[in-house]
N, C-alpha and C positions, 0 to 999 in steps of 0.2 A: 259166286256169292249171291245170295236171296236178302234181297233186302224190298220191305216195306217202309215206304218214308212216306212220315205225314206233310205231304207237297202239293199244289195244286201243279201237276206238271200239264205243258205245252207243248204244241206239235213240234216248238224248237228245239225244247227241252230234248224230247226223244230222237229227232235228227242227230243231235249234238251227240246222245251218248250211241247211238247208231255208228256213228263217224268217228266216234275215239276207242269205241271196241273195236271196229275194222282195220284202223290204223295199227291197234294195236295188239291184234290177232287175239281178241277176250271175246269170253261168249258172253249176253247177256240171256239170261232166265226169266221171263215174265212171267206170275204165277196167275192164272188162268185155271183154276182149281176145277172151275162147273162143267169143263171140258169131260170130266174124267165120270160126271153121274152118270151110269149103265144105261139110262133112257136117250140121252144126248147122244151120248158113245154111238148107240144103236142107230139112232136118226141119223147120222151124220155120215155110216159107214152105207146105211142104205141111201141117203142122198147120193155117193160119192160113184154106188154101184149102178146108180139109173132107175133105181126101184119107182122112185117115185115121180119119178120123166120128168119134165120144165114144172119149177115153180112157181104158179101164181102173185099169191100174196101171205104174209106171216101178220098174228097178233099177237104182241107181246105184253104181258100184263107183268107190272111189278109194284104187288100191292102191300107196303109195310108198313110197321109201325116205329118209329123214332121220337121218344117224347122229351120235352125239356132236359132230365136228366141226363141222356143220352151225351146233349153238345154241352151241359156246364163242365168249366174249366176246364173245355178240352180246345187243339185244334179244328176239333167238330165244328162245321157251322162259318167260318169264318172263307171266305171269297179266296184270299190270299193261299192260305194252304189247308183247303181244303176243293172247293172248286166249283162245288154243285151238286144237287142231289144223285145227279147221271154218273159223275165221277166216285164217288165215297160211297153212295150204297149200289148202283143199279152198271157199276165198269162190265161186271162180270155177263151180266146178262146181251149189252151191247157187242161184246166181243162175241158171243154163240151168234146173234145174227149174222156180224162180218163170216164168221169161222162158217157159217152153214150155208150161209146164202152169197158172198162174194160183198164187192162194196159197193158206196153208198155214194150217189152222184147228186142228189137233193134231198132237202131239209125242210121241214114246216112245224112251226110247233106255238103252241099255246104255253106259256106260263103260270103259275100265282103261287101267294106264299099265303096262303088260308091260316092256319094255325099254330105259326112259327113266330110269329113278329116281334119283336127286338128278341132273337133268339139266334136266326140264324139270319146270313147276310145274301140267301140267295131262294128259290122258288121249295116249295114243299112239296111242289105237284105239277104235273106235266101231261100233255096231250101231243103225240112229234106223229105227223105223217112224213115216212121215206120215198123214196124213188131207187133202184138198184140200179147197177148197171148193166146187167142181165134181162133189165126189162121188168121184173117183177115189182112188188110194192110193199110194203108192211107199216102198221099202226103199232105206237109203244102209245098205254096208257100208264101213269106211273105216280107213285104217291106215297109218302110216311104219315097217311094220316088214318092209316087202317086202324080200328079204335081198340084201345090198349096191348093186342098184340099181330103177328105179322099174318096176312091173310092170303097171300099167293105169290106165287113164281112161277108164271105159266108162258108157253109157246103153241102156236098152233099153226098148222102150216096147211095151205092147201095149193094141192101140185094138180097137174095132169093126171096122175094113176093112182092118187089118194089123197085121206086125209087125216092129220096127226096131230095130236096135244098131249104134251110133254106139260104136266102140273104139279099138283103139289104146293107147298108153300115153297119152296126151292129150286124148282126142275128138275124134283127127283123120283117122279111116278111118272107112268104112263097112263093117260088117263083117256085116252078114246085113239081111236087106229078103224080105216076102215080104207083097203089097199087094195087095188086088183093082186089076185093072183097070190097074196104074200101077206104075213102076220108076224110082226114079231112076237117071241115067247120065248119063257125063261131066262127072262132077264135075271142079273145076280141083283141080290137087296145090294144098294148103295150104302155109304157108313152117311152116320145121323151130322145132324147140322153144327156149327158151330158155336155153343153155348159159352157166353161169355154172361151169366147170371142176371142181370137185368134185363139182356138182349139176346135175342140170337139172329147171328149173322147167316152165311150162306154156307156151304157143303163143305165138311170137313174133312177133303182129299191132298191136304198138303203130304200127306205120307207119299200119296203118288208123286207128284210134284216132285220131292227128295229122291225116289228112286229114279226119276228119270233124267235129273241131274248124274246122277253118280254115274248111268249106266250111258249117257253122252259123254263123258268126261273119260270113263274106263273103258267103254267098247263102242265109242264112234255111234253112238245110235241117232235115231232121228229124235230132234226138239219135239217136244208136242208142243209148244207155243213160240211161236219166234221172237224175235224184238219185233219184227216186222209188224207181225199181228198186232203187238200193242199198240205198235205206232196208227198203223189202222183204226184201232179201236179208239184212241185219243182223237185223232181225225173226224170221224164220226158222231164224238158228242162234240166237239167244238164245231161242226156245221150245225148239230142240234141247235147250241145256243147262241150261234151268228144266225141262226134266223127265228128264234123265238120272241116274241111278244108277250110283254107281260098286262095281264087283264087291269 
């Protein structure tokens, strides 16, 4: 079952439901939708093959916009179930680092709430240097205060055998590549974003998502996202924010 709950969930939260699908032989489905944009897809499978030998460092940039209306009357905005800006808009994005680069052994980060106040109950903007465990390193700059609509979704990676940015407002172009030996081309167009009329969110691949439940469930196939991962993924902004400061 797919379900999206407006929860500020915890690393215990996901152990727990970790430990009662095991026990109780259920799969859990984490939707991980930005997995699936044809740019990602590519980087990832060329990470996987050595293309682009030991990673350096990554830049993540997640530049949106989220205005007042966004959190009236909603669970938006609220600490308890909602969690932080890293959790409710920028999950997706932290999960492609884990998924591409491996995890995350330290945390540094800057906070502030610049243009949210008595709005939302936690930062609007963010500055996080990582540490991997792999050795490499990467910078998340990150913000909803891009002015009136969302300005980028970008990844940039520089390895040993190249260098790559993955942008867009979503992560859903390829936007500069320069490789030994190797190019990617003809990538397929990805589907458009998710237009929810005042807003628009991130890449509208849950049709993937759907098909790759059915075809785990009917023909044994591999998860593209595990529980694992998410639990990962939650791990990682909760070191973010055990070691941010707020200005």
């Amino acid at each position: 079952m797919l379900v999206e709950k407006p929860m500020a969930i915890t690393v215990e939260d996901c152990e727990a439901m970790l430990e009662a699908a095991n026990a109780n032989k259920k799969l859990l489905f984490p939707i991980k939708q930005n997995r699936y944009n044809p740019p990602v897809a590519a980087v990832k499978e060329a990470i996987d093959k050595g293309i682009l030998g030991k990673i350096y460092s990554l830049q993540l940039s997640c530049f949106w916009n989220r205005d007042a209306a966004y959190y009236a009357n909603s669970w938006k905005g609220s600490k308890d179930l909602d969690g932080g800006t890293l959790f409710t808009q920028f999950s997706h994005f932290i999960d492609l680092l884990y998924w591409l680069n491996g995890d995350v052994n330290k945390a540094f980060a800057i906070t502030n709430n610049y243009s949210h106040e008595n709005i939302i109950e936690f930062e609007d903007t963010g500055v996080v240097a990582l540490s991997f465990t792999n050795g490499s390193i990467a910078t998340i700059n990150y913000t909803v205060n891009s002015h009136a609509k969302n300005m980028e979704g970008s990844l940039t990676i520089f390895a040993e055998k190249g260098t790559v940015k993955i942008g867009g407002q979503y992560l859903n172009e390829l936007e500069y590549q320069s490789i030994e030996g190797f190019k990617f081309e003809n990538l397929p167009k990805g589907n458009i974003a998710n237009n929810y009329g005042t807003y628009v969110g991130s890449m509208s691949n849950h049709d993937k998502v759907y098909e790759n439940v059915i075809d785990v469930l009917q023909n044994g196939a591999t998860m593209t996202t595990s529980a694992f991962d998410a639990l990962k993924t939650v791990e990682i902004i909760k070191k973010i924010y055990d070691a941010s400061k707020e200005l």
